[in-house]
C-alpha angles and dihedrals in degrees: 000000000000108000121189112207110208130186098208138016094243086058089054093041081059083047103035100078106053098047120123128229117292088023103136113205124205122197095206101173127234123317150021093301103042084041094053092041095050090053095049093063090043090057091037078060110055106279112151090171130040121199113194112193135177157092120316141181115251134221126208151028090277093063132083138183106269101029115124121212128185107229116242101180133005142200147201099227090180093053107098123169092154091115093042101049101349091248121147130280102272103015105129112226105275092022129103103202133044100223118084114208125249127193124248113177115204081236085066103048082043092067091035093062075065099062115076101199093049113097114184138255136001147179105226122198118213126197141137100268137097106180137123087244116159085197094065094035087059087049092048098047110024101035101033103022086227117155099184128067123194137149099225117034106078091050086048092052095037092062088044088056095044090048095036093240123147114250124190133175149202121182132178125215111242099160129029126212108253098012091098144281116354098214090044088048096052094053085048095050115031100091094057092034093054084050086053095042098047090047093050078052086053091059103047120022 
């Protein structure tokens, strides 16, 4: 059973309606918590393959609002053991790497060379944060090389590792790093971002 993991009802309104028979959506809520639990019920209830989609913040000069990227790799950028075992910002405790895998089928790429408005690959960075931090911004960019920011995927992606389950992700910039307030971008930018984000659904799904 193929299971979609959204954030916030007006991101599932953008997935709903383009969903197949046997597709399973769950409205989590916002953040890394109400994102885990909710996959873990999708996947208590048969799910084999999570979809997280959903808007994102964006880092760097080559992306735009508007602009939808699959995820490749995630990480959690507020999960910190360095004073506990030395390890690395993000690296989650047994594992050697920060960045959690995502997958990314060639069918998929394939219906997304159709899309003009989608644009690749990404690394996207989760926390529980949504703040126009430079700190953080430092951290995203420069430590992890992430481009993305959002407050649910990683989570998503870590329960579908633990259980073996295949995770995949789309996500769609609302807000970019240095163009202004986040919070202010985003209210600018989510109606057009959720259009952008239902007809990339209508490509590939």
């Amino acid at each position: 059973m193929r299971a979609f993991v959204i954030a916030m009802r007006c991101e599932a309104d953008a997935v709903e309606p383009h969903l197949k028979a046997g597709d399973r959506l769950y409205v989590a809520g916002i953040g890394k918590v109400n994102a885990a639990a909710a996959t873990q019920k999708a996947i208590c209830e048969g799910a084999d393959e999570i979809w997280n989609v959903g808007l994102c913040g964006g880092f760097g000069d080559d992306i735009a609002v508007g602009d939808v990227f699959t995820v490749d790799r995630a990480v959690e950028y507020d999960f910190d053991l360095a004073k506990l075992n030395g390890t690395a910002i993000g690296v989650l405790n047994e594992y050697d790497s920060p960045y959690l895998e995502l997958d990314s089928p060639a069918s998929l790429v394939s219906r997304l060379a159709s899309c003009p408005w989608c644009r690749g690959e990404k690394i996207l960075a989760t926390g529980d944060r949504f703040n126009d931090s430079e700190a953080d911004d430092e951290l995203i960019t420069e430590t992890l090389g992430a481009s993305l920011r959002d407050m649910e995927g990683a989570a998503i992606a870590h329960v579908c590792k633990r259980f073996g389950v295949k995770c995949l992700s789309l996500k769609c910039v609302s807000d970019v790093a240095g163009k202004g307030a986040m919070t202010a971008q985003y209210a600018a930018n989510k109606r057009l971002c959720l259009e952008k984000l239902t007809q990339a659904m209508k490509e590939i799904i």
